[in-house]
C-alpha positions, 0 to 999 in steps of 0.5 A: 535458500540458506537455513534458518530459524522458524518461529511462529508465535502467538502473541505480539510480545512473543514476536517481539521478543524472539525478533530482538534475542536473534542474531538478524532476524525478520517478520514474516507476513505474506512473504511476497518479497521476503520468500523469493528474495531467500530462494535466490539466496539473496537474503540469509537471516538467521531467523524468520518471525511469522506473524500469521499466528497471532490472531489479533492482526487478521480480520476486518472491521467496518464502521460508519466512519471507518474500515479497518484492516488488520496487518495480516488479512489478505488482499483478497479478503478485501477485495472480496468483502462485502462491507468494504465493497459498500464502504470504500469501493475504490479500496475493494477494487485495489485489493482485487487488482493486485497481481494475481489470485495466488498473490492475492490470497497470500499477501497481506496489507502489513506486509506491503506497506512494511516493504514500501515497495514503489511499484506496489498498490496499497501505498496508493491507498493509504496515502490517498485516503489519509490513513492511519497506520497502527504498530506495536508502538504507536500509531502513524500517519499516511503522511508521515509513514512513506519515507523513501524507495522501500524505507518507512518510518518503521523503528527496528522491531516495530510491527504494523497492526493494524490500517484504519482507513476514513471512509470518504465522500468518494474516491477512485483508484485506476492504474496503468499495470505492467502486462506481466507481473500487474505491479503499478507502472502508475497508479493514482488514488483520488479521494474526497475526504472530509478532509479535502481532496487527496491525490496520491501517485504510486508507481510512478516514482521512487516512493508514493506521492501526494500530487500537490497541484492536482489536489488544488485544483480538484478542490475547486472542481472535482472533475477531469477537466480540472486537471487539463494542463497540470504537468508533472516533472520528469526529473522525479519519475522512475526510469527503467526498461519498463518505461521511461522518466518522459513516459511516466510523467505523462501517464500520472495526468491520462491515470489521474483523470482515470481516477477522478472519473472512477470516483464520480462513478 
């Protein structure tokens, strides 16, 4: 690991402003990514920013219409609360699932989302249930926030604050992990929003997907065998030694119907 600054400040400002006066400077959440990536010496920024003193970016929030989730609260902080297990089971249930108890009691929702990892699973959530992402800066929608392989909508600077979810009428979240690391081979997150029906594929490709055709036909009928005969196009999966492009494709129509099973209970 090469040497380096250490902040921790109190404040959001105070974060903002010591990222912006250093020569390469990063964020600092649950450091799941950035921490390995700095002990193989792949990574040397001048200055690590951690955001896990200000106060104001931990905890969770639930109301009749919504959980929000601050950018710091932990994955099994959610998994374990009683009031998002009642509210959105399905996100309970992510959050719980998320490689194991030592990343879960250190990784944090803003700092995956932030990273945009493809194999990751609070993406799945997020995009699944239509969320909205708050920042330092503004607020952005699920739709308009994942951008491509390990790129968001994020502005140099910007910090995520807070997740705000809408509690749906129901929604199901099951994924097909690697055996070792539990990172999401294919994963899909079905939900009935107020909104309609949202499908959202994670793993599977280089960024989450909304799975325009499954939503449609979900809509008609909320059920597994809605999806009989939907195919999905290779072409557009991942392709690595852990499965290939043909393999995923099949995975996202057997994962999906998973979901939609989990949804109706």
């Amino acid at each position: 690991m090469y040497a380096f600054n250490y902040h921790r400040p109190a404040s959001l400002a105070d974060a903002a402003k010591l990222l912006g006066s250093a020569t390469d400077g990063k964020f600092l959440a649950g450091g799941q990514t950035l921490l390995p990536t700095l002990k193989q010496r792949l990574a040397s920024p001048s200055d690590l920013v951690d955001l896990n003193g200000i106060a104001e970016l931990n905890g969770i929030t639930v109301s009749g219409s919504s959980v929000t989730i601050g950018a710091t609260t932990r994955h099994a902080a959610v998994a374990a609360s009683a009031e998002v297990k009642k509210a959105i089971p399905a996100l309970a249930k992510l959050a719980g699932g998320i490689g194991d108890p030592q990343v879960r009691n250190m990784g944090t929702i803003g700092g995956s989302l932030a990273n945009n990892d493809p194999a990751a699973d609070y993406p799945g959530a997020v995009l699944g249930l239509g969320a909205t992402i708050h920042t330092s800066k503004r607020k952005i929608a699920a739709d308009d926030f994942f951008t491509g392989m390990f790129e968001t909508a994020l502005e140099e600077g910007e910090i995520i604050t807070k997740v705000e979810f809408p509690v749906p009428k129901r929604a199901g979240y099951v994924k097909f992990p690697n055996p070792a690391s539990r990172y999401v081979m294919v994963g899909a997150f079905v939900a009935e929003t107020a909104n309609g029906v949202r499908v959202a594929i994670n793993g599977a490709g280089p960024c989450v997907f909304r799975h325009k055709e499954m939503e449609a036909a979900l809509a008609k009928s909320f059920s597994p065998d809605a999806l009989k005969g939907i195919k999905t196009d290779p072409g557009s999966m991942n392709n690595d030694i852990h499965a290939s492009s043909e393999y995923r494709a099949h995975l996202v129509g057997v994962i999906a119907k998973r979901a939609v099973l989990a949804a109706l209970g």
